[in-house]
N, C-alpha and C positions, 0 to 999 in steps of 0.2 A: 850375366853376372855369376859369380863362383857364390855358388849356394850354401856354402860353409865359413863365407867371410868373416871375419879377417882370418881363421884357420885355413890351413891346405883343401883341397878339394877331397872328399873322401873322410874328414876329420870326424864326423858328426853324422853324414849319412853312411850308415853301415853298411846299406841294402847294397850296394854297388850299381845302383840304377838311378841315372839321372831325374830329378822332378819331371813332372810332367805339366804339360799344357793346359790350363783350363778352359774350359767351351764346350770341347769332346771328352780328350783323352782322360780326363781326371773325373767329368761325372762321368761316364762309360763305366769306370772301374767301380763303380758306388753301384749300376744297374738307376741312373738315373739321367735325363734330357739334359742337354747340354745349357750351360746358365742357370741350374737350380740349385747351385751351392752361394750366386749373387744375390745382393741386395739393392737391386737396383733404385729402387724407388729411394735408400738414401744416398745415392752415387756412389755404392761398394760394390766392386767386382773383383770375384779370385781368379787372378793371372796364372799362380801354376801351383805345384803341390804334392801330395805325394799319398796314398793312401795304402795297408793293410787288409786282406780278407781273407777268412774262412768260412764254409761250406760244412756244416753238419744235421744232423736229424734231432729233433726234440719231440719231448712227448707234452700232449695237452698238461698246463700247469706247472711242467719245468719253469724255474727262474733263472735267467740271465744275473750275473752282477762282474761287476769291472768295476777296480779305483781309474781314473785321468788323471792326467796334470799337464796343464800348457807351458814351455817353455819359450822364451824367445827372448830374440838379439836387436826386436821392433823397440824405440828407445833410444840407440845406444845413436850419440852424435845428435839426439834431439831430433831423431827419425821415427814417426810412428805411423805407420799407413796402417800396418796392423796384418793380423794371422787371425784364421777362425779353423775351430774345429769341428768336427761333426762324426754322425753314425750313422752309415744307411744299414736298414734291416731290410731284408727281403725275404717273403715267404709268399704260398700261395697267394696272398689277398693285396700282393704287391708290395713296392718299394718305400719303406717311410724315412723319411731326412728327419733325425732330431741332432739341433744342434747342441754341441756342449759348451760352447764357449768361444768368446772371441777377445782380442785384446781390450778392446773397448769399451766391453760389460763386465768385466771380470777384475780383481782387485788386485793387482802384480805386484810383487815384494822383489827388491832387489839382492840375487842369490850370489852375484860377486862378477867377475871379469866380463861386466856388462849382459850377464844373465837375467833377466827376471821369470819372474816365476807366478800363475795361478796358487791356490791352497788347494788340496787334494781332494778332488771329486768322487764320489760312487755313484752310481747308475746300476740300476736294477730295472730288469723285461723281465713278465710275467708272458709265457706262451698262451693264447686260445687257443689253438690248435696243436694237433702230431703233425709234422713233415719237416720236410728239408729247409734249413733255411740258410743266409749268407747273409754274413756278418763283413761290413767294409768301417774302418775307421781311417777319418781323413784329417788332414792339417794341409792348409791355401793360406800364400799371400795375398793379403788382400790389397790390391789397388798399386801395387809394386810386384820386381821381381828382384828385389834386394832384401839384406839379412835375413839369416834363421832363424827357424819356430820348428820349433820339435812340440809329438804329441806323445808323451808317456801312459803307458797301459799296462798293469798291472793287477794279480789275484784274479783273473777272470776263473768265474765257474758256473757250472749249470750246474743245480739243484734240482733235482729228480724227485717228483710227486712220488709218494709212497705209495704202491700196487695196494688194492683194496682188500685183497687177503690178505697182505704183511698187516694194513692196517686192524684189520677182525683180527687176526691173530694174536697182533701186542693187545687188544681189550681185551683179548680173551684171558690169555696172562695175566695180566693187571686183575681182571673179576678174580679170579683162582687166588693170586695171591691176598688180597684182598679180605676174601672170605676165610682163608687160612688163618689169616692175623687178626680175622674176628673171635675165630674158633677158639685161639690160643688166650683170647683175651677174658673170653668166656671162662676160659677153666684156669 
């Protein structure tokens, strides 16, 4: 099926790279076994998909934060098998699937030319550790391979723990000024 129905092919996926397979190819890209983005025990499984990643280094106490927002064409002709989206992180202590959302649990507002829409999510990771890690955000049909579900990702930034000298440093200004403004009050 043309993954951007009823637009042209191309219309909506930007990437120029066709969905992918679920089983393998789409957890593979998460760094996760093949079947751990289904639900199986309620008869949900993601047929195919498309996922996003980067690869960078954090320091212990860095914060992760990202707004989401699910999109999708699930609905439209009184079709709803449904779209789920998800996060794998990966660092030393391994791979963790949190999911953000799927049609089903989620409250869709209808955005117009048979769009509907989630309400705008944030998500925030706090790092334990420094090293490297990899960041995959995904979006699967689930239990079809008909209509679009786009996965919106926005303001992402890491937030960088303050070095424990900057930290001593600003107290130590604040003490000085401080005691200036006592000084001055004194007299």
């Amino acid at each position: 099926y043309e993954d951007d129905f009823p637009a042209a092919i191309g219309h909506y996926n930007l990437s120029g790279q066709d969905t992918v397979a679920a089983g393998l190819a789409l957890e593979s890209s998460l760094n996760l076994a093949g079947g751990a983005l289904d639900d199986a025990d309620n008869g949900n499984f993601v047929m195919e998909g498309s996922s996003a990643s980067q690869t960078f280094n954090v320091q212990a106490g860095d914060t992760l934060s990202f707004d989401w927002q699910l999109f999708t064409r699930e609905g439209a002709g009184g079709l709803n098998l449904g779209a789920s989206a998800g996060l794998g992180l990966t660092t030393a202590s391994g791979t963790q699937l949190t999911k953000l959302g799927d049609t089903a649990s989620l409250s869709l507002l209808d955005v117009g030319q048979g769009w509907n829409a989630s309400s705008l999510g944030t998500q925030s990771i706090t790092f334990a550790q420094a090293g490297s890690v990899s960041l995959a955000w995904a979006i699967g049909d689930v239990n079809d391979y008909v209509s679009t579900s786009l996965l919106s990702i926005g303001n992402v930034s890491v937030t960088a723990v303050p070095e424990p000298g900057s930290v001593a440093l600003l107290l130590a200004g604040l003490s000085i000024a401080g005691v200036a403004a006592r000084r001055r009050s004194r007299a």
